[in-house]
N, C-alpha and C positions, 0 to 999 in steps of 0.2 A: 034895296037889297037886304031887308032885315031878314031875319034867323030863324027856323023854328024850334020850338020850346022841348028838342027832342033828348036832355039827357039831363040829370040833376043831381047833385051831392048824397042826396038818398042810393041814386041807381047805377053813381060813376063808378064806380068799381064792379061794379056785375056788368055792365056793358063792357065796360074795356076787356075784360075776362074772354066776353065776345065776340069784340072785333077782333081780338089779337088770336083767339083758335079756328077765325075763320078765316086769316091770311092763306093764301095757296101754297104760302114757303114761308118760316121765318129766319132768314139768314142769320149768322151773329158774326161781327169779327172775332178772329182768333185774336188778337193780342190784345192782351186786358188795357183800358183805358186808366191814363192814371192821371187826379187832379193837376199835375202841374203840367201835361199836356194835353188837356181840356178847357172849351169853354163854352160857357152856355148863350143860344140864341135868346131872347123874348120877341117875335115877331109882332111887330105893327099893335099894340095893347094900347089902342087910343078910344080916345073920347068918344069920336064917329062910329067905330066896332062894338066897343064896351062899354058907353054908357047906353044907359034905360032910356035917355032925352032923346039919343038922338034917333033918325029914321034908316039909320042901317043897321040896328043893337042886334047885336047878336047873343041871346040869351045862355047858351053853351062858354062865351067868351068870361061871361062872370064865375060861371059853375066852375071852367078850368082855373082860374085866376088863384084858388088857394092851391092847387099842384102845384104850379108856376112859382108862387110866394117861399115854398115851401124848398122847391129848388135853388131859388135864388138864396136863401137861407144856407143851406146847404152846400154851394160853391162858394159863400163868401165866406165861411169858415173858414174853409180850406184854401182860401185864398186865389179861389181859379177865376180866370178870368167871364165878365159876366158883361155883355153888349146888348143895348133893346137900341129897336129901331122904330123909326117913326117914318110913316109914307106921308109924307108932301112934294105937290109938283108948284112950281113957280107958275106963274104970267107967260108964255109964250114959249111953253116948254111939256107942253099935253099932249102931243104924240098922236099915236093913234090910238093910246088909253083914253084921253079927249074924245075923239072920234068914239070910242068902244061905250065907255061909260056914261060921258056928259053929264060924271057928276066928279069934278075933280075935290081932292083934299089940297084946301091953301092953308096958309099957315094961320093960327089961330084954337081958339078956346076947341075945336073937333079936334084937330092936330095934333093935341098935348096928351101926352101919356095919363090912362085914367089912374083917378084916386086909387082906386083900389089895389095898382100894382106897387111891388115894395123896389124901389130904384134905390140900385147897391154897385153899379156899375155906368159904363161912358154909352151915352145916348147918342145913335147918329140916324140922317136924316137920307131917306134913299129914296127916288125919286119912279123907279119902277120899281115891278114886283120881285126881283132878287136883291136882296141886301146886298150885295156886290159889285152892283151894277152903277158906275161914280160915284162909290163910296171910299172912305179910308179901312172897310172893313180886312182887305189882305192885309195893311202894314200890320193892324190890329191883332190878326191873326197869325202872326210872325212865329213861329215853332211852336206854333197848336196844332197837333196831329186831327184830336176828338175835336166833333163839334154839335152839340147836342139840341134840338130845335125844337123850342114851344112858340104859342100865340096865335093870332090869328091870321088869315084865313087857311084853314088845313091845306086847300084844297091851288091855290093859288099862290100865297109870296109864303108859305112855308115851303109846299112842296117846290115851288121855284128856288126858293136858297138851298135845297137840300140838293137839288141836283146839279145848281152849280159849284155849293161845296165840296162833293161827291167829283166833280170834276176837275176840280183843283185842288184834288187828292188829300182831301179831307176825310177821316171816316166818319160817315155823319149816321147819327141817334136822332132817330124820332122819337118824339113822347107821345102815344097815342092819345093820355090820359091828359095833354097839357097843351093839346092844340085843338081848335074849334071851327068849324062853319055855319053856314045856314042849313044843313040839316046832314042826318044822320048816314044816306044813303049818300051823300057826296063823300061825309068825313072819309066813310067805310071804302068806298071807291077809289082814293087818296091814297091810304094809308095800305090797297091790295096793288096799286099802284107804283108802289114806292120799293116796296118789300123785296121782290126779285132784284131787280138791278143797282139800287142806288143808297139804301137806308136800312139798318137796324132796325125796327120797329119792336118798342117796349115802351110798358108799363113806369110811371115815375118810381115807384118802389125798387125794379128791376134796371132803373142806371142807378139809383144809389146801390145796392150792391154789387153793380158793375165794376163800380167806382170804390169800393173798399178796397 
């Protein structure tokens, strides 16, 4: 499942420019989001996605990694709370992800958070594609309204967290600019996807002044 080489630090801000004016609608919440009832996602930013070694690298995964860095920067100033997750399934507990993929993530050196991401925040480990799903992420989330979503895969355990934080009345923030797949016409599909019913959809520039 590796990535195509479709957007780069040179051209990510003129891309995002245009996914985001070719959304069909772009929603916003009315009530301003404010750091101490926010916190920022880092979806799945492991080894297996984001490093060059491995055989599912997703090249867009390292391009977003300085938004992300830059983010996490930015909530931990301000003190807001900041969660990355990591997808691993155990020994006899593959589903019909097992069945689907037939290439599970165990725990180990693919599993671990890559180098390049800046951890400033509590690491939990979720075994399907929504961060929510046997996790401690509710307690975690305990009087956070905002829930603001980078990493990888746009298209899959991002978009998956955002709809079920969106359904357990979260207002949730896509970062178009801070989340990545295997290619540009999936991200774009994602993120026209998400926009009507379920997510904010903006630029990393546009939640920091969200966020002032």
């Amino acid at each position: 499942m590796a990535g195509a080489d479709y957007v780069s630090q040179d051209n990510l801000e003129v891309k995002t420019r245009k996914w985001l004016d070719s959304l069909p609608i772009r929603r916003k919440w009315e009530t301003k989001p404010l750091w101490s009832n926010s916190a920022l996602l880092v979806i799945d930013m492991q080894n297996v996605f984001v490093s060059q070694d491995s055989h599912s690298f997703l090249p867009a995964g390292q391009v977003v990694s300085k938004n992300i860095n830059q983010l996490v920067e930015v909530f931990n100033e301000h003190g807001a709370k900041i969660i990355y997750t990591r997808h691993v399934q155990e020994e006899g507990d593959e589903g019909v992800m097992g069945e689907w993929w037939g290439d599970i993530i165990r725990e180990g050196k693919t599993a671990e958070l890559w180098e390049g991401v800046e951890v400033k925040g509590e690491v939990i480990t979720k075994p399907r594609y929504s961060a929510f799903h046997r996790t401690d992420l509710d307690e975690i989330l305990k009087n956070i309204e905002n829930v603001f979503i980078t990493g990888v895969l746009t298209d899959i355990c991002c978009e998956t967290t955002a709809r079920h934080a969106f359904i357990k009345d979260h207002r949730v923030f896509f970062l178009a600019d801070a989340t990545a797949t295997t290619s540009e016409e999936i991200h774009l599909s994602s993120l026209k996807s998400l926009c009507p019913g379920f997510a904010e959809i903006l630029s990393c520039q546009e939640a920091k002044q969200r966020l002032r």
